[in-house]
N, C-alpha and C positions, 0 to 999 in steps of 0.2 A: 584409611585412604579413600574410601567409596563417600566418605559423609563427609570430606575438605572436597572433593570434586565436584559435588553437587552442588555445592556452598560457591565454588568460585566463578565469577564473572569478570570481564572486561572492562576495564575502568573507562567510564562516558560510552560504553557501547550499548547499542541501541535494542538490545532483545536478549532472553537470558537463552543459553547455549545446551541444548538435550544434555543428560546424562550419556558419556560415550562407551561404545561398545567395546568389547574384548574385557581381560582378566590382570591384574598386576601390572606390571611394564608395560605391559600394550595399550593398556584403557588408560596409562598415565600419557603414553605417546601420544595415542589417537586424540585426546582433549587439548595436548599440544598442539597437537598440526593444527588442529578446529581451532583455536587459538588467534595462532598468528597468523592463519588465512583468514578467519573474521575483521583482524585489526588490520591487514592489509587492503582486503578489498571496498569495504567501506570507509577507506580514507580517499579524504579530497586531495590529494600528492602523493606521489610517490615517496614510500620509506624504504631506509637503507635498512640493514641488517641490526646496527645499533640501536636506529628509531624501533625496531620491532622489539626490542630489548628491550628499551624504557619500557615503551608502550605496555610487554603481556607482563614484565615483571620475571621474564625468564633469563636465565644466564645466557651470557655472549653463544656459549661453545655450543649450548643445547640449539639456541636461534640458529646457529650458521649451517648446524647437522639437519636441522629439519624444513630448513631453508630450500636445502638442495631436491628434499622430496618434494615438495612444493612445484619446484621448477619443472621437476620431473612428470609430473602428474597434471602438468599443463595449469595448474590454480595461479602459480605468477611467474611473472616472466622478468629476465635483468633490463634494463635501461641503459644507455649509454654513460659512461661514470661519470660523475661531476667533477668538474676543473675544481680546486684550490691552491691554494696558496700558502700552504701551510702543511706542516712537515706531515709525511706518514704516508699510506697507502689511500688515493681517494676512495671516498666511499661508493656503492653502485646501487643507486636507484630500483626500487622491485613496485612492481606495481601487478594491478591483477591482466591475468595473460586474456586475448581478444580471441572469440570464435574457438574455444578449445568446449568449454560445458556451456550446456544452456538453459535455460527454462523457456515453455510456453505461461503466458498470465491470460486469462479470459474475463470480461467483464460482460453479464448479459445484465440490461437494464429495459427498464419500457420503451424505447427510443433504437437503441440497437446492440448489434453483438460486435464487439471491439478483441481481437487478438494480438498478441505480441510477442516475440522472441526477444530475448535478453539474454547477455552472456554478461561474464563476469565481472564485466567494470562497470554492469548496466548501462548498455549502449543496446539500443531500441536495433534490430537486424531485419526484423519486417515485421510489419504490422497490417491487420484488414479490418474493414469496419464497414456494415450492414445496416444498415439505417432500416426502421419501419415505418410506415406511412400509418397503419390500423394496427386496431391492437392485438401484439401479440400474442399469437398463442403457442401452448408447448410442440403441437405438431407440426407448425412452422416457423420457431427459432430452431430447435436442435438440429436439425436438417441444415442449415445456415451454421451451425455452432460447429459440428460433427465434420462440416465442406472445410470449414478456415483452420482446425485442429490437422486436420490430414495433408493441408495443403504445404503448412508449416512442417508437417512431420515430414514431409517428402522434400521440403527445402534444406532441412536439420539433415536428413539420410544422405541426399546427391551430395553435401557443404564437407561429409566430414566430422560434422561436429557430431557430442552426445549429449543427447535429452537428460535431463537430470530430472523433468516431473513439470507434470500440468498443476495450473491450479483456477478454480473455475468460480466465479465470485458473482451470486445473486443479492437483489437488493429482498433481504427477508429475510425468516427466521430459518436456517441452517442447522442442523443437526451433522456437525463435524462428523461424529459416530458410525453414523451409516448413510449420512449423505442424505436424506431426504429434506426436501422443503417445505415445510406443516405452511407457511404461509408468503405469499410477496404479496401485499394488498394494491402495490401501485402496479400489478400487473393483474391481478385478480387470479391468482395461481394457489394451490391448494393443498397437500397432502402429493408432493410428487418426488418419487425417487428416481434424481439424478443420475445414480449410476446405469437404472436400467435406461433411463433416455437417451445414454449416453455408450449403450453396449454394445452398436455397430462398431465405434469405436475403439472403445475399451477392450472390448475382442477380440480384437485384429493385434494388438499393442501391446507390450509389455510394460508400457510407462505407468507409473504413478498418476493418477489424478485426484485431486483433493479437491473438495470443494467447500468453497467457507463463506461467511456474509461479508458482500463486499465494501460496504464503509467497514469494518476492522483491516481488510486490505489497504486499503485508502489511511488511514490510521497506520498501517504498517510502513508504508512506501514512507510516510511522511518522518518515520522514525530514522528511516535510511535518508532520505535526502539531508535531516538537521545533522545525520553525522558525516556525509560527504559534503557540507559545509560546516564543518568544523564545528558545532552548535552542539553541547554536551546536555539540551534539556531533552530528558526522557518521562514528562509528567505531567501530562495537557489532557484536555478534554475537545476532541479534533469533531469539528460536527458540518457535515456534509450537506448544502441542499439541492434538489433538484423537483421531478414531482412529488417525491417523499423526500423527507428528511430522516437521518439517523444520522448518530454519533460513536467513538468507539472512544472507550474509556482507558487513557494509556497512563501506570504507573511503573514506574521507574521502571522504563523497558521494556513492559510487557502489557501487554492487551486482556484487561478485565473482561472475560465474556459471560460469566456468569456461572451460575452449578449446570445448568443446560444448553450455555452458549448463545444465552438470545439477549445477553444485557443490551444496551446500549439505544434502544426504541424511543429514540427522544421526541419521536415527531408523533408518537400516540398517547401520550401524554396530557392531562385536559389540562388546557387555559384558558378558556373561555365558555359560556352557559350559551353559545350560539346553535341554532338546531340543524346546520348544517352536517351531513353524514358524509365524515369519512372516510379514505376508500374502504380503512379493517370494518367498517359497519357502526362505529360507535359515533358518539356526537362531542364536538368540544375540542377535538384532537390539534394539538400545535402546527400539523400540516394542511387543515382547512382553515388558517390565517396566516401561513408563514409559506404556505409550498408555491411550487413556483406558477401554476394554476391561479391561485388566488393575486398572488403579487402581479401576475400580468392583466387581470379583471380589475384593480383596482387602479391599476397606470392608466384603464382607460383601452386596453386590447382585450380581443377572445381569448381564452385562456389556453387555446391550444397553440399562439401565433410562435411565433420565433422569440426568439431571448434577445435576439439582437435588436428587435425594436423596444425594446424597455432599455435597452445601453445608447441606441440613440437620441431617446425619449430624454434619458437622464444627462447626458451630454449638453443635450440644448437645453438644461435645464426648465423644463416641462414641471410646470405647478403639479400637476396630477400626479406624475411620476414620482415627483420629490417627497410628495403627501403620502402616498403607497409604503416608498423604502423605510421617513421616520415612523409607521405605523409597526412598519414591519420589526424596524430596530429595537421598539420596543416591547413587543410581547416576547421576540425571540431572545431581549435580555432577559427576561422573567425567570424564559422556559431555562436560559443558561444557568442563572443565579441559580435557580432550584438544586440543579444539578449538579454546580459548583459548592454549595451546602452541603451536600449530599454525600461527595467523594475527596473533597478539601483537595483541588486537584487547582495549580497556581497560575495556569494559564489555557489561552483558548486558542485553538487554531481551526479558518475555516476554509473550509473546501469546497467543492463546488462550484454554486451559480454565487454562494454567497461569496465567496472570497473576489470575487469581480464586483458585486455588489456592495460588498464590507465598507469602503471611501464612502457609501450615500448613505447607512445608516449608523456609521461606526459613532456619532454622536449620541446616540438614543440609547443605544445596547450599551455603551461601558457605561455612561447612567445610570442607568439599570442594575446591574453588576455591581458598580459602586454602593449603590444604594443598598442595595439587599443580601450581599454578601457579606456574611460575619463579619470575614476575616481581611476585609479589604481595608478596612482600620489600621493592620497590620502591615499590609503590602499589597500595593494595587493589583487586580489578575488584569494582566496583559493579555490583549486580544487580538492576532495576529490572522492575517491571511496564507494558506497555506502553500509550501514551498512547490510544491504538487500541481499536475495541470489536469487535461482532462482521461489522459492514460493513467491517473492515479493508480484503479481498481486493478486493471490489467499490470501495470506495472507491479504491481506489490505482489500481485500472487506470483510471477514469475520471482520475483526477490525469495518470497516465501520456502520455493521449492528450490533455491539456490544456497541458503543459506543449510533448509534441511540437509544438501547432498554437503555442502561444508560439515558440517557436525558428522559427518558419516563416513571418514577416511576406509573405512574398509570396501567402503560402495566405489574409488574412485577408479580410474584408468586411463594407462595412458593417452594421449589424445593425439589424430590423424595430423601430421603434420599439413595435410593438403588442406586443411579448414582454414588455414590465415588466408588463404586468399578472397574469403567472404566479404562483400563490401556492407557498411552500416546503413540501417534506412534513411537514414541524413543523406545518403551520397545513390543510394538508388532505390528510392519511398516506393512504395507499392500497395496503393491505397487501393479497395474492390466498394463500392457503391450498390 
């Protein structure tokens, strides 16, 4: 029984599902529930009892029994029944339940610390965001990270609702294990363990906090979005730019991170013999011709300016501008192709500065791609802009630790009926500057 549970996944579902807890009957249950609360809540509609059926492959009696726990435990909620026309009992609508569990998601990058609340339908509840002027450093982000984590825990306490787990997302090399960050070269950060930066905190708290690199975040969120639109590919190479680049390697469902969890460093990578040194100290690196530094030097701006004047540049079609992006299209097809060799992975999705930018070089890169990849002879790799915005990072890690407390029926509890009166940050935004 233990080695067909490990074995089974969610057909088109976007991440493969923990090993579940308890012994016999119970660890069959509990991979149940985690089941059809997975296929529930990342669907883009609402499914009735029978859609859950098809969908985990489980019998009618078993869905309707464990439907009710569901309901119970605040994970979904009924809908108002559907009219038909057609003989029988209508069917009732179950969707995922609002403001009952949450997650916090954090993204710290060179630029700023970006936080968010997300509950179950992933609907954004509040969110804050800390912009830097100079650069970063550890004794003045976490003070800023440590403010917006407790401010949210004190919105989540007064709401009602239950934290289900932080998850806290650097651009660098991440050790899942014990949380330290051996490197973030676009911050100049070094050998620093998280959790202690983070044990004013963590201290006071009994939440979960994880913390992980945050393009595989970004790569995460983007596996959730393609299943709440309805889009069953779970097998792209998702590559992010901003002042670094990095990529996170997703095979059917799940995120390649490596034996130590640092795969995916697309942007230090050499492609070029230029003696320009970047930020990790080496020379050649695909982020001192491709990062967003360089791309805004070659439009003809400081390389520190705004991004928006490279989108207005390219707008009024600015020779300079245009010259920049096809230069850019094409080492960064190079650096893709390599990559796409490398993991025979059938499509690309980008995120970032590039997925706004993708329209001005998307000629150059699939070129490129074309050209140099084996297997394009066979079927073209399709190269898409990501479904994802600029809350990717943030977003995914709240998903992260929402799907973890899914896989974890024994962790659940009922939920304060007084939390539905929470309103979504769509209807009262709460941005801090």
């Amino acid at each position: 029984m233990e080695k067909s549970l490990k074995n089974m996944t969610i057909n088109h579902f976007t991440h493969s599902m923990r090993s579940p807890v308890g012994t016999g009957i119970e660890k069959v249950r509990n991979y149940n529930l985690s089941l059809l609360a997975r296929a529930a809540i990342t669907s883009n509609t609402p499914l009735s009892r029978a859609d859950l059926a098809a969908t985990t492959k489980l019998n009618k009696s078993t869905v309707t029994r464990l439907v009710d726990t569901l309901i119970h435990y605040g994970i979904l909620v009924e809908q108002p029944t559907e009219r038909t026309t057609s003989a029988g009992r209508p069917s009732v609508p179950l969707s995922a339940a609002a403001h009952t569990h949450v997650a916090i998601g954090a993204e710290i990058s060179d630029s700023s610390v970006r936080t968010c609340i997300v509950d179950l339908r992933g609907k954004i509840l509040s969110e804050h965001i800390h912009e830097f002027i100079d650069q970063p450093l550890p004794e003045n982000v976490f003070p800023l990270l440590v403010n917006s984590l407790k401010k949210h825990e004190k919105q989540i306490r007064s709401s009602h609702m239950n934290l289900v787990g932080i998850t806290c997302g650097f651009p660098g090399l991440v050790s899942e294990n014990d949380g330290v960050l051996f490197s973030a070269p676009s911050m100049s950060w070094k050998n620093i363990s998280l959790p202690d930066m983070l044990n004013e905190f963590t201290n006071s708290n009994p939440y979960r906090v994880h913390f992980e690199n945050s393009i595989n975040l970004e790569g995460f969120n983007e596996l959730i979005h393609l299943r709440r639109h309805n889009d069953s590919k779970n097998s792209f190479l998702y590559i992010s730019g901003s002042s670094g680049i990095g990529s996170a390697i997703v095979r059917d469902g799940v995120i390649y991170t490596g034996a130590r969890g640092f795969a995916g460093e697309i942007g230090h990578i050499a492609v070029t013999e230029n003696d320009v040194i970047c930020s990790c100290g080496s020379t050649g690196c695909l982020e001192t011709v491709a990062g967003r530094r360089y791309i805004m030097r070659q439009a003809g701006f400081p390389g520190d300016a705004p991004i928006a004047h490279l989108y207005a540049a390219l707008h009024r079609k600015d020779p300079q501008a245009l010259t920049a992006m096809s230069n850019v299209g094409t080492i960064l097809g190079k650096a893709i192709a390599a990559s796409l060799n490398l993991f025979d992975l059938p499509e690309v999705r980008l995120g970032g500065i590039f997925a706004d930018l993708f329209p001005h070089m998307k000629k150059e890169l699939q070129a490129e791609i074309d050209e140099r990849v084996l297997t394009s002879t066979l079927k073209q790799i399709q190269v898409s802009k990501s479904l994802g915005d600029e809350r990717a990072a943030s977003e995914g890690g709240a998903w992260r630790m929402l799907l973890n407390f899914i896989d974890s029926p024994d962790t659940w509890t009922v939920p304060d009926s007084y939390a539905l009166t929470y309103y979504d940050v769509d209807q009262t935004p709460e941005v801090m500057i």
